[in-house]
C-alpha positions as semicolon CSV with decimal commas, in nm:
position;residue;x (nm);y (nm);z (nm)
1;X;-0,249;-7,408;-3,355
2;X;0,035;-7,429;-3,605
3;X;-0,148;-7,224;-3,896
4;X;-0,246;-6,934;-3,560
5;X;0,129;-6,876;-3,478
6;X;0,198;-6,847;-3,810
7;X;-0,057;-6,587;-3,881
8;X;0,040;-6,374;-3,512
9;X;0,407;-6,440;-3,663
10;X;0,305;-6,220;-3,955
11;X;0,124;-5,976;-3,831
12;X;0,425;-5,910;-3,593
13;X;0,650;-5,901;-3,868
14;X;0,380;-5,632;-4,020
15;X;0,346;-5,410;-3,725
16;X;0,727;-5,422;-3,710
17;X;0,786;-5,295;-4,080
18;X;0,504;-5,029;-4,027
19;X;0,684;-4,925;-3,770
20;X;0,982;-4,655;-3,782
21;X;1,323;-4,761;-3,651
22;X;1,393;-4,627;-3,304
23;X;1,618;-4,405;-3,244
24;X;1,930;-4,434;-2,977
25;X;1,886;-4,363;-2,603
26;X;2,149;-4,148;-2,465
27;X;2,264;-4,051;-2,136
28;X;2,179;-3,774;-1,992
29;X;2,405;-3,507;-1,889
30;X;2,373;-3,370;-1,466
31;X;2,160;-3,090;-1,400
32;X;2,545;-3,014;-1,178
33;X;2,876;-3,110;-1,136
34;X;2,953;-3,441;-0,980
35;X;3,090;-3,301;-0,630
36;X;2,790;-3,062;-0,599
37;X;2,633;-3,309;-0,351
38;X;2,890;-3,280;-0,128
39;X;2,932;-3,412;0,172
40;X;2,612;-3,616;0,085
41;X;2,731;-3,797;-0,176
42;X;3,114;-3,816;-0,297
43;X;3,211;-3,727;-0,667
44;X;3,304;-4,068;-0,693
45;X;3,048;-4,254;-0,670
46;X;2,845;-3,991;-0,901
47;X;3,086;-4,046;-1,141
48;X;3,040;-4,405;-1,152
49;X;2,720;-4,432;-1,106
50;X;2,645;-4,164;-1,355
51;X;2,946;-4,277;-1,634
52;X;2,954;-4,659;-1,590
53;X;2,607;-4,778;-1,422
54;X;2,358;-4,559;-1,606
55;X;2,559;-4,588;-1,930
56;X;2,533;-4,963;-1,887
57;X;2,173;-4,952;-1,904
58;X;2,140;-4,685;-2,143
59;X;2,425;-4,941;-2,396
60;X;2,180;-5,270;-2,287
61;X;1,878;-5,072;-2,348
62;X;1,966;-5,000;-2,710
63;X;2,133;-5,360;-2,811
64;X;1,776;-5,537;-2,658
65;X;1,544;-5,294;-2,854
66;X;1,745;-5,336;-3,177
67;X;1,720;-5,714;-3,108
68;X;1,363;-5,670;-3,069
69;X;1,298;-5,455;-3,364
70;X;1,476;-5,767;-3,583
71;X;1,292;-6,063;-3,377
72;X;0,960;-5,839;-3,493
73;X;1,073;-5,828;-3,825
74;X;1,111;-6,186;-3,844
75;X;0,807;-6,279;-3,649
76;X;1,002;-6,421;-3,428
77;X;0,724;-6,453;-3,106
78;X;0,992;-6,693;-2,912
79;X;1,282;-6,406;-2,901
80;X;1,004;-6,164;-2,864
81;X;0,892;-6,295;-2,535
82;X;1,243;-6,355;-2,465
83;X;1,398;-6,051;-2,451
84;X;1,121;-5,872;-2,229
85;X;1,349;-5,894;-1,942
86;X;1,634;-5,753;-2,067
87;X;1,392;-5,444;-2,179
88;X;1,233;-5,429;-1,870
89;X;1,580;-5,439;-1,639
90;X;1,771;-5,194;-1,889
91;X;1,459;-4,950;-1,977
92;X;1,385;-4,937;-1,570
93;X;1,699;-4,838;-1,514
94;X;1,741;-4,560;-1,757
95;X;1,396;-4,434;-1,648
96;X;1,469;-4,467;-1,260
97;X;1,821;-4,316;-1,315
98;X;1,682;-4,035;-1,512
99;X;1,433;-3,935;-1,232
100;X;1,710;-3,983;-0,917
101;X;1,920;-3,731;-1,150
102;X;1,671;-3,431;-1,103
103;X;1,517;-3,533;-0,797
104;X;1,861;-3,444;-0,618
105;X;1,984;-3,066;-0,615
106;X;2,290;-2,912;-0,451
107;X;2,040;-2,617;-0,335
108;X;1,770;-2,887;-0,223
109;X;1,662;-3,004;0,119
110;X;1,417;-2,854;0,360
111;X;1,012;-2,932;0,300
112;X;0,820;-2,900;-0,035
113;X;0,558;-2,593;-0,075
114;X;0,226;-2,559;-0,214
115;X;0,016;-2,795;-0,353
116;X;0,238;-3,073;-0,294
117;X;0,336;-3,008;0,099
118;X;-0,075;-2,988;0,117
119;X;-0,112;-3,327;-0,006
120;X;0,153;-3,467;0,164
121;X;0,023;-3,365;0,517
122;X;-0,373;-3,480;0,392
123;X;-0,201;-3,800;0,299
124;X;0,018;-3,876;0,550
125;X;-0,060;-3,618;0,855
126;X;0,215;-3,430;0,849
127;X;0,590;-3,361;0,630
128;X;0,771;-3,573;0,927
129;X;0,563;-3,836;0,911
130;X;0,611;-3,897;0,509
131;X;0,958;-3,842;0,588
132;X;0,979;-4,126;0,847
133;X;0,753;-4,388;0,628
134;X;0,932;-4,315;0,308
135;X;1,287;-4,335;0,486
136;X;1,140;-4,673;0,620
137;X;0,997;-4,860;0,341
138;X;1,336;-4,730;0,124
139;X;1,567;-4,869;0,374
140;X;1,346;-5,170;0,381
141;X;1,408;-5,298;0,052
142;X;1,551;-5,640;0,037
143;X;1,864;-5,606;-0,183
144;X;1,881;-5,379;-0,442
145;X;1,590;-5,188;-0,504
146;X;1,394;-4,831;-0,542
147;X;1,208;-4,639;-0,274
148;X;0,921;-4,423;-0,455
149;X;0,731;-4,141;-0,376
150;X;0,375;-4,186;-0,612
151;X;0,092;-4,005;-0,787
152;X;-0,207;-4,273;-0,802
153;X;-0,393;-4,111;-1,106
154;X;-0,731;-4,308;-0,949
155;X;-0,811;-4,127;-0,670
156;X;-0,526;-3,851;-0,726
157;X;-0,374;-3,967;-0,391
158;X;-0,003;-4,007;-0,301
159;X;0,164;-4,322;-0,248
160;X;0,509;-4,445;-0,089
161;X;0,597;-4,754;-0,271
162;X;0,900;-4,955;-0,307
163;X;1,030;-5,147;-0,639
164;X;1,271;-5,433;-0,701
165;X;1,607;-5,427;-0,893
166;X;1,531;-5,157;-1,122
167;X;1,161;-5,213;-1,207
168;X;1,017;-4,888;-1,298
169;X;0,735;-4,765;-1,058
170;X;0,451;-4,663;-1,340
171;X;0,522;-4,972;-1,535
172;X;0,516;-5,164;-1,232
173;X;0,227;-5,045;-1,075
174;X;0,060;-4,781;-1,270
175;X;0,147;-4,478;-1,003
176;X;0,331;-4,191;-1,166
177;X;0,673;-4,138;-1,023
178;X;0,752;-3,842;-0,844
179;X;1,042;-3,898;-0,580
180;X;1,261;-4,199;-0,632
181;X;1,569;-4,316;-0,384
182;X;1,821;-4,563;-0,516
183;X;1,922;-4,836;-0,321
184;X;2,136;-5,013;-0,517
185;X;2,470;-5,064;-0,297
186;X;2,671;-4,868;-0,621
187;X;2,440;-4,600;-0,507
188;X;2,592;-4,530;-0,146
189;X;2,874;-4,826;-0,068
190;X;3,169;-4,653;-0,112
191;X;3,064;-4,366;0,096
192;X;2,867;-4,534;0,351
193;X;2,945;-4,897;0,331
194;X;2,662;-5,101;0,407
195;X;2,484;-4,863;0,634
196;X;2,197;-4,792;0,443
197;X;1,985;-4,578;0,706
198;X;2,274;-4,293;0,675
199;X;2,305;-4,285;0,305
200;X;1,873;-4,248;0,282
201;X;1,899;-3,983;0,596
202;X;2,177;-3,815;0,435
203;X;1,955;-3,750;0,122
204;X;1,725;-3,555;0,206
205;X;1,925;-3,297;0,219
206;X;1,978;-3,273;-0,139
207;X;1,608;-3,334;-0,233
208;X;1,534;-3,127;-0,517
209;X;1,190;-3,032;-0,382
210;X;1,074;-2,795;-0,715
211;X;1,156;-3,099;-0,963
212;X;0,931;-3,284;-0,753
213;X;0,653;-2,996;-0,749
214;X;0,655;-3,014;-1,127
215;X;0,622;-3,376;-1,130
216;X;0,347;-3,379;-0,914
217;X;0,173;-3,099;-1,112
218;X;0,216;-3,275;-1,413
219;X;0,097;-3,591;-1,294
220;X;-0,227;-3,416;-1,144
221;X;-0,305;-3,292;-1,499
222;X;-0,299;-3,613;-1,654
C-alpha cells in the first residue's frame, strides 16, 4: 500500500511538472454601468457584489489553484484532496458570477424568441409556466443558493434546476448553464431585505434574453 502511494505520489508530481503554470483569473468588467438595473437592482449592491463578492472568489480561486499546482508538485495526494473544496466553492463562484453578469441587461425583460421560446413552451407548455416553476424552485432554495435554467446535452431537453452555495450547475450535474439567479442574501438584502419572492420577480425584468439565446445555441451544438 505504502510502495502504491508512493508511486501515484510521483506520477502526480509528473503530471504537475508537465504541466504549464496557470495563469491568473481576473474579474470581469460589466457588460453596463452599475445603476443600469435600476430600479431592479440598486448600484449598491452591484457594486459590492461585483467589487468585493466576486473579487473574493476570483482572489480565493487563484491562492487554492497555486496551492494546488505546489501540493502536485510535491505529490502531495493529502493537500490534493484537501483543497478540492476550496476550488470547488471559489471556481463556482467565479463561473456562476460570470454567467448572472450577462444574463442581466438594462434593455432585457419581456419573453425569449426563436429557437429557445420554442423549446421552452415544448418543455414546459408555455413562457408563463417556465416563468412560474423557475421563480419557484429559485425562491425555494434553502439558504444561499443558485436557481438555473439548463441544457441537458442527453436528450437536448431543458431543465430548471437549483444548486447549493455556489456549486456550479455543469459541474454539478452535467446540464449546461443557460439562465442562472443568485440567491445569495448579498445578492438582493439591501434592496429587498429578506423578501426573496420580490427580488426573483423583480428580475425578470432585466433578463438579458439574447445572452441566453446564444447560450442555448451554443449548448445545442455541443
Amino acid at each position: 500500500m505504502f510502495r502504491l502511494a508512493t508511486r501515484f505520489s510521483a506520477a502526480l508530481a509528473r503530471a504537475a511538472q508537465a504541466q504549464p503554470a496557470c495563469s491568473k483569473h481576473t474579474l470581469p468588467d460589466l457588460p453596463y454601468d452599475y445603476g443600469a438595473l435600476m430600479p431592479y437592482v440598486s448600484p449598491e449592491i452591484m457594486q459590492l457584489h461585483h467589487q468585493k463578492h466576486h473579487q473574493t472568489y476570483v482572489n480565493n480561486l487563484n491562492v487554492a489553484e497555486e496551492q494546488l499546482q505546489e501540493a502536485l508538485q510535491k505529490g502531495n495526494v493529502t493537500k490534493v484532496v484537501t483543497l478540492q473544496q476550496a476550488i470547488r466553492f471559489n471556481g463556482g463562484g467565479h463561473i456562476n458570477h460570470s454567467i448572472f453578469w450577462n444574463n442581466l441587461s438594462p434593455s432585457g425583460g419581456g419573453e425569449p424568441e426563436g429557437d429557445l421560446a420554442e423549446h421552452i413552451t415544448q418543455d414546459f407548455g408555455s413562457f408563463d409556466n417556465f416563468k412560474k416553476q423557475m421563480t419557484a424552485a429559485t425562491v425555494a432554495v434553502q439558504g444561499s443558493g443558485w436557481g438555473w435554467l439548463g441544457f441537458n446535452k442527453q436528450n437536448g431537453g431543458l431543465r430548471i434546476v437549483s444548486c447549493a452555495n455556489q456549486d456550479p450547475l455543469e459541474g454539478t450535474t452535467g446540464f449546461i448553464p443557460l439562465l442562472g439567479i443568485d440567491v445569495w442574501e448579498h445578492a438582493y438584502y439591501l434592496q429587498y431585505k429578506n423578501v426573496r419572492p420580490d427580488y426573483v420577480n423583480a428580475l425578470w425584468n432585466i433578463i438579458n434574453w439574447k445572452d441566453v439565446q446564444e447560450r442555448f445555441a451554443v449548448a445545442c451544438r455541443q
